[in-house]
C-alpha positions in Angstrom: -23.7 7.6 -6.8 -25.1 4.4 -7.8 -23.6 4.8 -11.0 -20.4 4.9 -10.0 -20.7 2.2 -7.5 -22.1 -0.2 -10.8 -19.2 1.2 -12.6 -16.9 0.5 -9.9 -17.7 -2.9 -9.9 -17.6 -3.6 -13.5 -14.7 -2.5 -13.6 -13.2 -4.7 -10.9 -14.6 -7.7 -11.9 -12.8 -6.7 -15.9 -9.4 -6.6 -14.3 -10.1 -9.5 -11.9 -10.6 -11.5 -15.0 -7.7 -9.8 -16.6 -5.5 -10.6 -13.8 -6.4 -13.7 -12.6 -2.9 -15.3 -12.8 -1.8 -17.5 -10.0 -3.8 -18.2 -6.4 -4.1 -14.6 -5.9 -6.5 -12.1 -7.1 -5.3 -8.8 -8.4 -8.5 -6.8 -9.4 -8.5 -3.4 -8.4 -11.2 -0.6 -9.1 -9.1 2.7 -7.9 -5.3 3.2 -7.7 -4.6 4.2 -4.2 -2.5 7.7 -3.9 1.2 7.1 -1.9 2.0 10.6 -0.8 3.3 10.5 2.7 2.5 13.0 5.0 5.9 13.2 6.6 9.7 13.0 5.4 11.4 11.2 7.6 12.2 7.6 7.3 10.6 5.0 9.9 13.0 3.2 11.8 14.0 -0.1 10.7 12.1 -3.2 12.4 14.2 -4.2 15.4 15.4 -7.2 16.2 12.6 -7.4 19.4 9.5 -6.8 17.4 7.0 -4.5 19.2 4.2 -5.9 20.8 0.7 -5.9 18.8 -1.7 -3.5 20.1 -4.2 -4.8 22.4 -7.2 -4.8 21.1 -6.5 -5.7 17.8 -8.3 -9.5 17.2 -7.5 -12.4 17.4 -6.4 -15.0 14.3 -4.7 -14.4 11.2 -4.5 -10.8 10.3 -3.1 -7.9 9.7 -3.0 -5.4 12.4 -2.2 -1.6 11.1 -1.4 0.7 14.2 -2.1 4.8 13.2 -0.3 6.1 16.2 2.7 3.8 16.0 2.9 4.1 11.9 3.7 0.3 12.1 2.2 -3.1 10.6 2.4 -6.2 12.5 1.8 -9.8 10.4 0.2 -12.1 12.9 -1.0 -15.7 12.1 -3.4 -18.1 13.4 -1.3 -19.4 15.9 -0.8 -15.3 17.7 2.5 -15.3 16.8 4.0 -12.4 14.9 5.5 -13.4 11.8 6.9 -9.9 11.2 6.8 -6.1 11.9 7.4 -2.9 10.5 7.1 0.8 10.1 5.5 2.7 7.7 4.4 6.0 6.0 0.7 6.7 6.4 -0.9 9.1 3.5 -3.0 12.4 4.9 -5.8 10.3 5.1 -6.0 7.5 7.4 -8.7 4.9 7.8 -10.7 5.2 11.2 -9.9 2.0 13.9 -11.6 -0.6 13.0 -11.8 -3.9 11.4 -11.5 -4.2 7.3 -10.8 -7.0 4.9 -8.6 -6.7 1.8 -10.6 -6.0 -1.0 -8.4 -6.3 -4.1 -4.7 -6.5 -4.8 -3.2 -4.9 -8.0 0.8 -6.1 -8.7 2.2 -2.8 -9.9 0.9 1.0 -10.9 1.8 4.7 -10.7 1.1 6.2 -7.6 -0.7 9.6 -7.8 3.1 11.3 -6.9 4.5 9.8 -9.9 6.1 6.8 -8.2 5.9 3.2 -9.6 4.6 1.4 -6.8 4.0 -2.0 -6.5 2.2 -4.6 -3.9 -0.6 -2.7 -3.9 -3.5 -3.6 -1.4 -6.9 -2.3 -0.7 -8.3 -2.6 2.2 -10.5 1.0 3.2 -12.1 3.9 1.6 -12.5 7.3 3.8 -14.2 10.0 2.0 -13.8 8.6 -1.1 -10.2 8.1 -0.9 -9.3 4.7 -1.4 -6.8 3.4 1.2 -4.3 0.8 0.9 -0.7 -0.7 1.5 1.9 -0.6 -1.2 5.5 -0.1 -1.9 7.9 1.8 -4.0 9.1 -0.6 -7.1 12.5 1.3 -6.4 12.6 0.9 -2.8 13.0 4.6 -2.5 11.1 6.5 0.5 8.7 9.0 -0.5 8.2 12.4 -0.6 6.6 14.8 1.6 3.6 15.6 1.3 3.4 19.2 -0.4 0.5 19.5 -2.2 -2.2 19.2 0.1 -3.6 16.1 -1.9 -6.0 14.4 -0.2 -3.5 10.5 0.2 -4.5 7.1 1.1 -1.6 5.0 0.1 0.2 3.9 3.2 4.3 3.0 1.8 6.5 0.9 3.3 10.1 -0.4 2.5 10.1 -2.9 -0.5 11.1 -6.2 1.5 8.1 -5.1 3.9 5.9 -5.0 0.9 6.7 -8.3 -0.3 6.4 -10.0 3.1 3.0 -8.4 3.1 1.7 -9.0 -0.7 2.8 -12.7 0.4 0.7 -13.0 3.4 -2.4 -10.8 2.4 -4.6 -12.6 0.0 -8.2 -11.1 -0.8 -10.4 -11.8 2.3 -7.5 -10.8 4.8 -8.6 -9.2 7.8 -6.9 -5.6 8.4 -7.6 -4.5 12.2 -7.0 -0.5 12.4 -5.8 0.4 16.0 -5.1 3.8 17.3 
């Protein structure tokens, strides 16, 4: 175990020099898996955004709600700067409060999909978890294989709001 955890880390800090292009960071050490668990397509954001989840901090952050399948941008100032639904993987992070890890701009998802906007923020029985987007701006599939999954996908605009506003350091609040 310890040897993967040094490899692990070597490894991120090769691609975070690799990468480091910009103000952000994009080092990652495992490519997240973006099978959803269900077909159908969220429902676009509407025009009243829900309400964050009590609960879920305070400040800047990024508050991920499991039962709702939705994402809420909040800044410093409480206000919500955007929100959106989303399609969790079969393996979901437990509530909680994480911090982006890395970022990586673009991979192949474990179902084949390019996927971009990748970011990690969770690990849950050693399945990384993290947000990212289709580079298509398809929807994904379902979930057939019985793959463990920790990507969670969202639309492409959704994923470029959040790649915008979740730098390494982020806080991620998990709410039921």
């Amino acid at each position: 175990m310890t040897g993967l955890t040094v490899g692990a880390i070597a490894a991120v800090t090769v691609l975070a020099v690799q990468a480091d292009q910009g103000p952000h960071p994009t080092a990652t050490s495992a490519k997240p898996s973006t099978s959803a668990s269900a077909g159908a397509q969220p429902t676009p954001t509407a025009s009243a955004p829900a309400r964050v989840p009590d609960g879920s901090g305070t400040g800047r952050r990024i508050v991920y709600s499991l039962g709702e399948k939705r994402v809420w941008l909040v800044d410093a100032s409480e206000a919500t700067r955007r929100t959106f639904t989303v399609w969790p993987g079969t393996v979901s992070p437990d509530p909680g409060s994480y911090t982006v890890s890395s970022r990586n701009e673009a991979t192949t998802g474990s179902d084949g999909v390019r996927i971009e906007h990748i970011m990690y923020f969770a690990a849950k029985s050693g399945v990384s978890v993290a947000f990212s987007n289709a580079v298509d701006g398809a929807s994904p599939p379902p979930a057939d294989s019985g793959a463990k999954t920790g990507g969670v996908r969202m639309r492409k605009a959704d994923g470029t709001a959040l790649w915008a506003f979740g730098t390494v350091g982020t806080t991620v609040t998990v709410v039921r």
